[in-house]
Chimera marker file (.cmm) of the C-alpha trace (Angstrom):
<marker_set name="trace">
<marker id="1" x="0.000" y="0.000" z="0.000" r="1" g="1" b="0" radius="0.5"/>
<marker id="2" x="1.431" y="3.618" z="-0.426" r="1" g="1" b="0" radius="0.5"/>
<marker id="3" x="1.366" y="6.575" z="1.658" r="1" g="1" b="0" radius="0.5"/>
<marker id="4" x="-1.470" y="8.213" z="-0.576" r="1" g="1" b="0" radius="0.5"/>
<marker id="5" x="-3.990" y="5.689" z="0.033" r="1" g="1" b="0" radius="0.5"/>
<marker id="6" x="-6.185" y="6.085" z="3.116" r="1" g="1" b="0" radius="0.5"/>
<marker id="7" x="-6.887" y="2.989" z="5.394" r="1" g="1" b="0" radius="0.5"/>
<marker id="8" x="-10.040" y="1.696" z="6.302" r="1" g="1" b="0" radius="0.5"/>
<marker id="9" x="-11.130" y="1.196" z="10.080" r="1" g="1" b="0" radius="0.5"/>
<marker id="10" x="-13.599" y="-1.874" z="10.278" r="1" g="1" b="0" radius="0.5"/>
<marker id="11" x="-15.378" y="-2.763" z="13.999" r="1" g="1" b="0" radius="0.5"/>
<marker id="12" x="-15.747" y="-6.919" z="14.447" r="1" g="1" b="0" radius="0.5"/>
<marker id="13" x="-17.565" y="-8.689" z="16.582" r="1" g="1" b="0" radius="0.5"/>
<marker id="14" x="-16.345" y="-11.804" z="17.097" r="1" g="1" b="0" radius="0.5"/>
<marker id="15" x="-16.947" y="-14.782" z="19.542" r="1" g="1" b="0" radius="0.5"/>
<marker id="16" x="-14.589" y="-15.061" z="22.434" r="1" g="1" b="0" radius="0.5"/>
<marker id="17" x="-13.209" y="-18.684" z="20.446" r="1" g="1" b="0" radius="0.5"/>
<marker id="18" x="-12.704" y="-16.959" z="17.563" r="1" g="1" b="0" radius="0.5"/>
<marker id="19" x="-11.057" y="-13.847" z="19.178" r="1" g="1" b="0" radius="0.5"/>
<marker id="20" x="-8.758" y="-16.570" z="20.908" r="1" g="1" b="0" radius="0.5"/>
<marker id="21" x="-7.622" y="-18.475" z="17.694" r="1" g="1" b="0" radius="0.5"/>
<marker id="22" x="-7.299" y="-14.574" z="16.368" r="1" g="1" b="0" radius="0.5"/>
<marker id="23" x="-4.948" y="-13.912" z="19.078" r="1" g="1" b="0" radius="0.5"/>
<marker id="24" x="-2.859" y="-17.412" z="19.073" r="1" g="1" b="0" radius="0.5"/>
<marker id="25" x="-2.024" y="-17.099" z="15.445" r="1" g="1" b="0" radius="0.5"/>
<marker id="26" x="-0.551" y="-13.477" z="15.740" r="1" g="1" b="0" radius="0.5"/>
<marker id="27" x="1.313" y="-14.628" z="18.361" r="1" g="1" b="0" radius="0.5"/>
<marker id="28" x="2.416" y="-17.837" z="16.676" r="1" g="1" b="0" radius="0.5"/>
<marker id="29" x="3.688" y="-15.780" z="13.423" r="1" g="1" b="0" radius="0.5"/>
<marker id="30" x="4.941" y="-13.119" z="15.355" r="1" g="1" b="0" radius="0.5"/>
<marker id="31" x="2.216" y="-9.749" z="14.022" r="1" g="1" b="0" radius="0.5"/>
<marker id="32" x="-0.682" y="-8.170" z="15.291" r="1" g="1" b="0" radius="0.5"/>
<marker id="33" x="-4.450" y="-9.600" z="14.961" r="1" g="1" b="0" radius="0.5"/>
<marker id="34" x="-4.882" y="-6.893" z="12.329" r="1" g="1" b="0" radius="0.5"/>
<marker id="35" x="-2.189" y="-8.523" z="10.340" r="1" g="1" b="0" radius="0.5"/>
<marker id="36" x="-3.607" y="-12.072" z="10.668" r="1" g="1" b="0" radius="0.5"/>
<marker id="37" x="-7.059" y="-10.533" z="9.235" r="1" g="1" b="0" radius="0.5"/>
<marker id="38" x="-5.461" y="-8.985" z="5.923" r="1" g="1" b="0" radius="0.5"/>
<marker id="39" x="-3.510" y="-12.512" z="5.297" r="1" g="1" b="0" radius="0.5"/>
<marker id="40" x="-7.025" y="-14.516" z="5.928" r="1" g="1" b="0" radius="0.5"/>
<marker id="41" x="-8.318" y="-12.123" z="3.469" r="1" g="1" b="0" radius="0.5"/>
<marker id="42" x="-5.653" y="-12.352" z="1.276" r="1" g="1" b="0" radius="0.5"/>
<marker id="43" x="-5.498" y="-16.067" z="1.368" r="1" g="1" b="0" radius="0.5"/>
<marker id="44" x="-9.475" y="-16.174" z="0.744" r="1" g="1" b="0" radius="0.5"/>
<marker id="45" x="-9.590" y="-14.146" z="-1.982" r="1" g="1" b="0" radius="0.5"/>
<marker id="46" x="-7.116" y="-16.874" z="-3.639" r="1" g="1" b="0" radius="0.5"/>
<marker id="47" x="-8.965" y="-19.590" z="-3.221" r="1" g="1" b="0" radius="0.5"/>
<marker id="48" x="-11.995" y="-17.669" z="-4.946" r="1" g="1" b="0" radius="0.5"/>
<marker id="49" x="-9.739" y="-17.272" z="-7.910" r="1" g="1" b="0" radius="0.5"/>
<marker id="50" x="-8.443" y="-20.495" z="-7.800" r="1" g="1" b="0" radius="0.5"/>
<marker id="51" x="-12.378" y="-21.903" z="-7.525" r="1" g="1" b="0" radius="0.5"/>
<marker id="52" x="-13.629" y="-19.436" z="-10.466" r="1" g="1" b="0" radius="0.5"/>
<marker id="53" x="-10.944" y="-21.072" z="-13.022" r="1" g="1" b="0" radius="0.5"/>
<marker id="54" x="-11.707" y="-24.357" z="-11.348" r="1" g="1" b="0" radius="0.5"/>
<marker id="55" x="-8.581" y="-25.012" z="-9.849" r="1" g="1" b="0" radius="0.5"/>
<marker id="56" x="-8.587" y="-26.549" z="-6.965" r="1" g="1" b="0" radius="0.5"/>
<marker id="57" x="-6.570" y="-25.826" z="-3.384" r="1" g="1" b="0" radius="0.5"/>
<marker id="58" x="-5.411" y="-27.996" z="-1.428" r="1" g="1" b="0" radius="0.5"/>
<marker id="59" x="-2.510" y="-28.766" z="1.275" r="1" g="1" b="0" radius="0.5"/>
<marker id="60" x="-0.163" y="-31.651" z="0.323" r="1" g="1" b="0" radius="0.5"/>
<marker id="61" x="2.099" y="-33.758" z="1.908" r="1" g="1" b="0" radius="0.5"/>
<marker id="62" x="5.652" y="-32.855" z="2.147" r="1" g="1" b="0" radius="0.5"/>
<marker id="63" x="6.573" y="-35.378" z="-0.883" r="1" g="1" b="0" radius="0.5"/>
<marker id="64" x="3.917" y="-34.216" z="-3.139" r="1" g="1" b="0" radius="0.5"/>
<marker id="65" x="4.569" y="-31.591" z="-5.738" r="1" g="1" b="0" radius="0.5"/>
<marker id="66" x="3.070" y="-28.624" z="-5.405" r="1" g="1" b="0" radius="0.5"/>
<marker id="67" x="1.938" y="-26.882" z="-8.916" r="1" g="1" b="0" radius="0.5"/>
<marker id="68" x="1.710" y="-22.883" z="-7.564" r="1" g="1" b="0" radius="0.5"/>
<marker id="69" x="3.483" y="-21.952" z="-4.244" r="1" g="1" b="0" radius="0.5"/>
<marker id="70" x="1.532" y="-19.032" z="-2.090" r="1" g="1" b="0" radius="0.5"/>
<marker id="71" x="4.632" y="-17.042" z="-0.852" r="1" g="1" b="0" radius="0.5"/>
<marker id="72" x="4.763" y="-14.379" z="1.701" r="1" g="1" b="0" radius="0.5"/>
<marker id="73" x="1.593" y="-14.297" z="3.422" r="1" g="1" b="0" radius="0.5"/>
<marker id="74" x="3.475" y="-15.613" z="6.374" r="1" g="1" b="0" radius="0.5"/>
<link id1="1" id2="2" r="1" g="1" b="0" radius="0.2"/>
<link id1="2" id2="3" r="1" g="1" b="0" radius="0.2"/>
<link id1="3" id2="4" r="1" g="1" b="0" radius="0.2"/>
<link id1="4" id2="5" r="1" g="1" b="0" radius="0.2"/>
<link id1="5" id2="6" r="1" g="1" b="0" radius="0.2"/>
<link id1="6" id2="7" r="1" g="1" b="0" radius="0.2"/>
<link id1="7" id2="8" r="1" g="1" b="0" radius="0.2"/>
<link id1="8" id2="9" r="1" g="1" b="0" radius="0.2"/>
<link id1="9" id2="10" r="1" g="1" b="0" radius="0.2"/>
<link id1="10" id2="11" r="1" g="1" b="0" radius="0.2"/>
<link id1="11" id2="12" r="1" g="1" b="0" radius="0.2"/>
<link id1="12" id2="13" r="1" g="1" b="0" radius="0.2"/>
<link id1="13" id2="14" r="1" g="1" b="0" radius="0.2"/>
<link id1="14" id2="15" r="1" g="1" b="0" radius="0.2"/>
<link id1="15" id2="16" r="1" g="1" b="0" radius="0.2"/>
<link id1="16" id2="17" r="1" g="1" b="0" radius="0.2"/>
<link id1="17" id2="18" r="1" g="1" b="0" radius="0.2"/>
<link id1="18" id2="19" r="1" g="1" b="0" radius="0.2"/>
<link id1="19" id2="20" r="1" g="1" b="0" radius="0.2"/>
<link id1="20" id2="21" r="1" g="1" b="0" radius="0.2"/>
<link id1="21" id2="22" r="1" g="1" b="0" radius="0.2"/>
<link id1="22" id2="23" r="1" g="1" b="0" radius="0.2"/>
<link id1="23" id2="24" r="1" g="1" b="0" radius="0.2"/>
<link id1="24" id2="25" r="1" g="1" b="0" radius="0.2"/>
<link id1="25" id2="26" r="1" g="1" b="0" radius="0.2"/>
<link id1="26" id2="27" r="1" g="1" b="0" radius="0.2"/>
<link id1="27" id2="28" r="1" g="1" b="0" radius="0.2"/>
<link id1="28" id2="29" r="1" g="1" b="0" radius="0.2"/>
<link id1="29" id2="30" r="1" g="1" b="0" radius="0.2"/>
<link id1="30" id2="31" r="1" g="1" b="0" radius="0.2"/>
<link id1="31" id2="32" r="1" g="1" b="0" radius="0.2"/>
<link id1="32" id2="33" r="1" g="1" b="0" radius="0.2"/>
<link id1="33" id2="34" r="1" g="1" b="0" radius="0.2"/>
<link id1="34" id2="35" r="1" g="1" b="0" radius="0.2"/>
<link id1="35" id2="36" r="1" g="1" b="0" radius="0.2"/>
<link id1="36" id2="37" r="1" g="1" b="0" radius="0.2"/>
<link id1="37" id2="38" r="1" g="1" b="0" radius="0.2"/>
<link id1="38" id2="39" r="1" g="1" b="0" radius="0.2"/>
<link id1="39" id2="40" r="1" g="1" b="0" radius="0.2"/>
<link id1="40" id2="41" r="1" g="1" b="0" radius="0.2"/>
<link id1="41" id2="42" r="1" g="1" b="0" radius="0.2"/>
<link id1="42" id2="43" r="1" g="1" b="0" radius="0.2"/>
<link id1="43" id2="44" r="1" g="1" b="0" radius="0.2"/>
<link id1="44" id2="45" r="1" g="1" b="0" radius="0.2"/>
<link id1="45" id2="46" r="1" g="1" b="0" radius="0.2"/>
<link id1="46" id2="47" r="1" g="1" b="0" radius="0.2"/>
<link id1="47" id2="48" r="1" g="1" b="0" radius="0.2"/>
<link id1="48" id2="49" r="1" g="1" b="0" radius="0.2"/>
<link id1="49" id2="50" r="1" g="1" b="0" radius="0.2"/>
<link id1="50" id2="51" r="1" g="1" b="0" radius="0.2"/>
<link id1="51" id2="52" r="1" g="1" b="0" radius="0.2"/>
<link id1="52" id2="53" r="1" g="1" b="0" radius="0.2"/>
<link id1="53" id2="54" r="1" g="1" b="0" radius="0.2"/>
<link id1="54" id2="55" r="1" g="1" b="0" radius="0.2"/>
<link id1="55" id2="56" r="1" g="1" b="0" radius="0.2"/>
<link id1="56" id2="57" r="1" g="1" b="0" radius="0.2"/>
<link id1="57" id2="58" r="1" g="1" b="0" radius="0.2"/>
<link id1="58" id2="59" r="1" g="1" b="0" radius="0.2"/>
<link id1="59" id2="60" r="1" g="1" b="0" radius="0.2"/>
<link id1="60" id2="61" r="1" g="1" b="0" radius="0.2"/>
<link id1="61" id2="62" r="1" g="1" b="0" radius="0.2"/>
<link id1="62" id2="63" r="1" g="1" b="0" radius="0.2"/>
<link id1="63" id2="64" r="1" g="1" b="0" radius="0.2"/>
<link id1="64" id2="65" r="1" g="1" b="0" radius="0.2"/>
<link id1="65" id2="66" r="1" g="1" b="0" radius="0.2"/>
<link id1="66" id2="67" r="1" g="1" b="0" radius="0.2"/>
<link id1="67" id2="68" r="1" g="1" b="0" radius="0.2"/>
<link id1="68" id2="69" r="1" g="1" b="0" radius="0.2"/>
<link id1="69" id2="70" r="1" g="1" b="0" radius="0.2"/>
<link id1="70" id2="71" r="1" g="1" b="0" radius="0.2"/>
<link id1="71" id2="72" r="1" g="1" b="0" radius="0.2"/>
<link id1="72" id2="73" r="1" g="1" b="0" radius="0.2"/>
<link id1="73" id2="74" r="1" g="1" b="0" radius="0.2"/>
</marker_set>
């Protein structure tokens, strides 16, 4: 993002398991909750692309080969 474009403040509700698993990622991976949110999204809005040219997503095993690598969302 550059310094021109203005950020958008969102208020979430969420339940207090949700709002834990929030907090215990950004604390496994080292950023803040807000951070965790935009990756989510980010990751999300893959899988929506991936779905609308019917591709498929999926997690393999560490000996399987993997066709398109998602790289720095963590």
């Amino acid at each position: 993002m550059t310094n021109s474009q203005k950020m958008v403040r969102l208020n979430l509700d969420l339940s207090p398991e949700l709002n834990q698993i929030l907090d215990e990622l950004a604390n496994k991976i080292g950023t803040s909750e807000g951070d965790v949110l935009c990756q989510a999204i980010t990751l999300m809005q893959i899988m929506v692309i991936a779905k609308e040219e019917t591709k498929k997503l999926g997690v393999p095993e560490a000996n399987q080969l993997i066709v398109n690598k998602i790289n720095c969302l963590i």
